[in-house]
N, C-alpha and C positions, 0 to 999 in steps of 0.2 A: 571522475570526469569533472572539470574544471567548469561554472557555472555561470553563466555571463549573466542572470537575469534580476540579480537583486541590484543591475545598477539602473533600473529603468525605474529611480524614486523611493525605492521601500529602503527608508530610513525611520530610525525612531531609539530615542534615548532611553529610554526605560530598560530595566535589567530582569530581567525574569531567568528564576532558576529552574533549571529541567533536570530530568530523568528518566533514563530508557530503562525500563524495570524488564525483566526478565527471570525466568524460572531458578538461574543460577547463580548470576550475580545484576547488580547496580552499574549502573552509570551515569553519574551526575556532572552537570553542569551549568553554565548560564550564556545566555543569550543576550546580544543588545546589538543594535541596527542587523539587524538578522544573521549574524554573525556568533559561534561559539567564541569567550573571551577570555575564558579561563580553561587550562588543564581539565581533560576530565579524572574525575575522582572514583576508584573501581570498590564496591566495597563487596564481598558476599551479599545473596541475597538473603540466606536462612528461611527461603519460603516454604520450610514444615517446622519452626520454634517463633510464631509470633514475638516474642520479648527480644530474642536478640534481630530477629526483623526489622522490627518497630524501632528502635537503637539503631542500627546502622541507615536506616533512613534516616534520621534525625539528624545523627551525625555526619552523614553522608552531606546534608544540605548545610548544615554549620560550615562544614571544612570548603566547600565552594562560595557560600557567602562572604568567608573572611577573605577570599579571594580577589573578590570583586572590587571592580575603582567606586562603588556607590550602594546606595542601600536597593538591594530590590524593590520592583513595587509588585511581582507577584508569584508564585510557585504553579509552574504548569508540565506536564509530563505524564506519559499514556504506557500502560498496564497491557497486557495481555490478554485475550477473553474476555466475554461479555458480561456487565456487570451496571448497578447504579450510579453509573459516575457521574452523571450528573447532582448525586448528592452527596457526592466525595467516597463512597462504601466501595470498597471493594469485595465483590462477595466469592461463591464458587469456584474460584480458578483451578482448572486441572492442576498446573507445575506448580502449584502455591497452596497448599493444604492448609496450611498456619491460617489463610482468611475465611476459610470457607464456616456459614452462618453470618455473614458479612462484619465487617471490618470498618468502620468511620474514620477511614485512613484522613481524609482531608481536611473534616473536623478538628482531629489531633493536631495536627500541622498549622490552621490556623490559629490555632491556643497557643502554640509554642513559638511561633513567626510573627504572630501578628498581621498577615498580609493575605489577600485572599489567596486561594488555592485551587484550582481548578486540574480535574484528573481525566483522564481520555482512552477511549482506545485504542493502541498502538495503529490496526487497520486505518482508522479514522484516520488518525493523524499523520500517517506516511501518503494517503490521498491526499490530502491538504498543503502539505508541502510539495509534492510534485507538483499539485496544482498552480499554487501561488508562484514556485521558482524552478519548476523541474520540466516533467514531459511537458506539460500542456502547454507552457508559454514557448517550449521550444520547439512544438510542433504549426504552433503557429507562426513564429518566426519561421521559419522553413517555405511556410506556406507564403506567407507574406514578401520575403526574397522571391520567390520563384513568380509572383504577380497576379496571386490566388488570390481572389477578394474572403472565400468560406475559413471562416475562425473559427473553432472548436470551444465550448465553454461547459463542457461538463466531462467528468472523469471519473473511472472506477479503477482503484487503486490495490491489485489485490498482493499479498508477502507470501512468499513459499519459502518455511524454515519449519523447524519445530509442530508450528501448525498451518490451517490455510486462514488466512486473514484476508479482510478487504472493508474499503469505506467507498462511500459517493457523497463525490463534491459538484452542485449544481451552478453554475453561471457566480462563483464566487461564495456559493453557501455548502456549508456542511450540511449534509441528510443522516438524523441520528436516529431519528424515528420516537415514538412514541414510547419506550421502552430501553432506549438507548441500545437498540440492538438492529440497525436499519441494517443494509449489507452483510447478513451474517450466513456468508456463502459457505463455509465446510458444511454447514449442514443440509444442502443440496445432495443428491442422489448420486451416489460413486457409478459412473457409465459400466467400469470394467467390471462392477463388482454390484449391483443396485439393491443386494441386502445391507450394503453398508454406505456411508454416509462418505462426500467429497473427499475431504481430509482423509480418508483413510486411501488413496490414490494421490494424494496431492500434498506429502511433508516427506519430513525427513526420513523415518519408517517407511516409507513407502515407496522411495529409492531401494533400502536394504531388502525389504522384503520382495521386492522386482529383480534383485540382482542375484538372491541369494537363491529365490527358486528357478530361476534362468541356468546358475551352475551347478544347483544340487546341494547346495549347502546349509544348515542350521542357520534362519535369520539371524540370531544373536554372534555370527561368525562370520557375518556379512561386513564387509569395511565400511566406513562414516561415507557419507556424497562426496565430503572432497576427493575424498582417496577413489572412489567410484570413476569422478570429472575426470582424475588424471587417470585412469585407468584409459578410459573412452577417449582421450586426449594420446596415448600411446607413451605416456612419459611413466608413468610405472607397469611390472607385472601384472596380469590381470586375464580377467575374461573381457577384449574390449568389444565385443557384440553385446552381451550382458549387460554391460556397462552402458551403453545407447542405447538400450533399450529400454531399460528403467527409465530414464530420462524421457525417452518416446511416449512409455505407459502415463509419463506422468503429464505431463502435455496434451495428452487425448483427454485422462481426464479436467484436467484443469481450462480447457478449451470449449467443456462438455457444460460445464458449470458458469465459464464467460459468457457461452452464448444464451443461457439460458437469461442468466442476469441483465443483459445488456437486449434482450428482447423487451423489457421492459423497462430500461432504462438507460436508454441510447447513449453512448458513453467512447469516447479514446478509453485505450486500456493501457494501465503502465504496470509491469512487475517488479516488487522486490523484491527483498529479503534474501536469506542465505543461498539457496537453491538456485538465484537469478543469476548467479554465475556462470552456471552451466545451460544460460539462454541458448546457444547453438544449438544445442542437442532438443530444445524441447519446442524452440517458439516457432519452430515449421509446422513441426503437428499442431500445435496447438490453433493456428491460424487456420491448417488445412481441415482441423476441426470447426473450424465459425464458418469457414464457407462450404464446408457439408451441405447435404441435403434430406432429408426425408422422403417420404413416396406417398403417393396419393393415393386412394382405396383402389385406383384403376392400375396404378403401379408407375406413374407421369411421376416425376421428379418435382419435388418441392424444396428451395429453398430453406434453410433453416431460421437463415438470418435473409432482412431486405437489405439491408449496406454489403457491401463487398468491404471485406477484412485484409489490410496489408500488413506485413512485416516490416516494421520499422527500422529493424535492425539487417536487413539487406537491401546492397545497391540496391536491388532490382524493385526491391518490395518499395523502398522509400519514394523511389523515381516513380513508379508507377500511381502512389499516393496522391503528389503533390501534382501531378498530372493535372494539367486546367480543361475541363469539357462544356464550358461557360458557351454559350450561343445567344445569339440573338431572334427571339420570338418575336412575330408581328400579332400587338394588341387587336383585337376584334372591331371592325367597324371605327376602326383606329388608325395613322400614319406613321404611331409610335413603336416603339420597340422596347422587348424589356431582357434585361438577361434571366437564360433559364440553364440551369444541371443537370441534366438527365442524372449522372450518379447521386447514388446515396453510399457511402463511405466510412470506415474508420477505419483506425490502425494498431497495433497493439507495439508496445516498448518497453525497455527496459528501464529504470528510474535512471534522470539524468543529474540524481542528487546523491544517491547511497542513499543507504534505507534508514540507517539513525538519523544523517545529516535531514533525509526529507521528514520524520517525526518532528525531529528540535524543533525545525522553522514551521509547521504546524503549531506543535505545542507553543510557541512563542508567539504566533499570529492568533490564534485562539485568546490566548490571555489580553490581546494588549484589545481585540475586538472587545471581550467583554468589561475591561477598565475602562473602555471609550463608551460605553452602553451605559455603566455606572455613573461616571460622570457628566453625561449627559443627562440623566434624570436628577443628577444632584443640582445642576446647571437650572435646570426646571423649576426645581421644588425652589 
């Protein structure tokens, strides 16, 4: 989808190199006025042989540097899984064996670069980038045409691929936590299953294993999601009930897990990652899971969530969203009047960046914030 928001000023010369790392292979390239400027470069990732790992990273960033119309001024790009990266280590990663006892991946990079290096994770940074140039500014724009004065300034950003990922970004700040683990929603309570954990209802597994025990078949003979999508799409053979349904199971749970998180940290919600393709089939349930409700000891109906939850991705859902219910209150012992909302509201969306495109411009707004943090204290000193 075509992205109108980085022309509202976000400019900036600086070149920073990225990488969208993943379990199988590399994807490298650079960034400047928020823009990818060079090809990107695929190499293997080799994430169970450290040595030829550590090599194609290296080399991965050489061949995109020599690329570039200028010298970088920094290396930024976000890893999978929760790990030290604030102090460049990448440690434990399931798809990446090679690191685990942690890895000084960043360290390395700036010995052989010369330039600072800053490493992230993926969740985080596809929040961040929707943030800065994806849903959120385009949900305000929507809001702002239709003559809605309420802006949205915080977002939970969560990816359905491989694994379940998510970050939160507050009023323009990343929340990494103390630990560098803030948002680390797979490990939330699987609804359908609550001896096991989110992610195991909410990745790519979790299509095959919905679809496979739907038809009776050996998981491992269950087809990949795409092949699933187009089953449930009726463009190939297939079981297409099976096929929606998985998608359904996976939306309850991933809905189960939204609500829970955005109970405490009131948030727009945007989805990525590989799985966000087949949003039709999943973001009804998932929606019609946040406006659920619980029951009260007497058996009275309780709300799960205070905001009512839209679909942002239907007419009806969106229309209903940006819906104005704005009034005028008379102040007390007063002739004035103030406006009042009786609603409290969010919405849920699909990324209006692509899930690498919303990473990069993250990973690139991250580095040039903290070069600006840097040279302001140099400016100081």
């Amino acid at each position: 989808m075509k992205n109108v928001f980085l022309s509202n000023g976000l400019r900036d010369e600086r070149v920073v190199l990225t990488l969208d790392g993943g379990g199988t292979s590399f994807r490298f390239s650079a960034m400047q006025n928020y823009t990818q400027i060079v090809d990107t470069v695929r190499t293997p990732s080799f994430g169970d042989d450290l040595d030829r790992c550590l090599a194609n990273v290296i080399e991965g960033f050489e061949q995109v540097k020599a690329l570039c119309p200028e010298e970088p001024s920094a290396i930024s790009f976000a890893f999978p899984g929760p790990a030290p990266y604030a102090n460049g280590i990448i440690g434990d990663l399931a798809n990446m064996p090679a690191f685990r006892g942690g890895v000084a991946l960043g360290p390395m990079l700036e010995d052989h670069f010369r330039i600072p290096v800053y490493i992230h994770n993926d969740g985080d940074m596809f929040a961040y980038g929707e943030s800065i140039a994806g849903l959120l500014p385009w949900v305000n724009d929507q809001l702002a045409h239709a003559g809605v004065e309420k802006r949205f300034k915080n977002l939970l950003g969560v990816t359905l691929g491989t694994g379940f990922g998510s970050g939160l970004v507050s009023e323009g700040r990343l929340l990494i936590g103390d630990n560098s683990m803030a948002g680390e929603i797979w490990l939330m309570r699987n609804k359908r299953n609550p001896n096991t954990f989110a992610e195991e209802g909410a990745s790519i597994r979790a299509i095959r294993r919905v679809y496979a025990a739907e038809v009776g078949i050996p998981e491992d003979e269950a087809p990949e999601p795409k092949v699933i999508a187009d089953i449930a799409e009726g463009l190939v053979a297939g079981n297409r009930g099976a096929a929606i349904e998985a998608f359904r199971a996976m939306g309850e749970v991933v809905g189960d897990a939204i609500a829970n998180a955005i109970t405490v940290f009131d948030a727009l919600v945007v989805v990525g990652g590989g799985l966000s393709g087949a949003g039709k089939y999943f973001l009804p349930t998932l929606v019609d899971e946040l406006n659920s409700a619980y029951q009260t000891s007497s058996g009275e109906a309780q709300r799960r969530l205070t905001q009512l939850a839209f679909n942002l991705e239907s007419e009806e859902g969106i229309g209903q969203f940006i819906g104005d219910d704005i009034k005028q209150i008379k102040v007390p012992r007063s002739n004035r009047t103030v406006p009042y909302g009786e609603r409290r509201f969010t919405g849920v969306g699909l990324s209006r960046l692509e899930t690498s495109r919303a990473i990069a411009i993250g990973a690139y707004s991250f580095a040039l914030q903290k070069l600006d943090a840097v040279e302001k204290i140099r400016t100081r000193a």
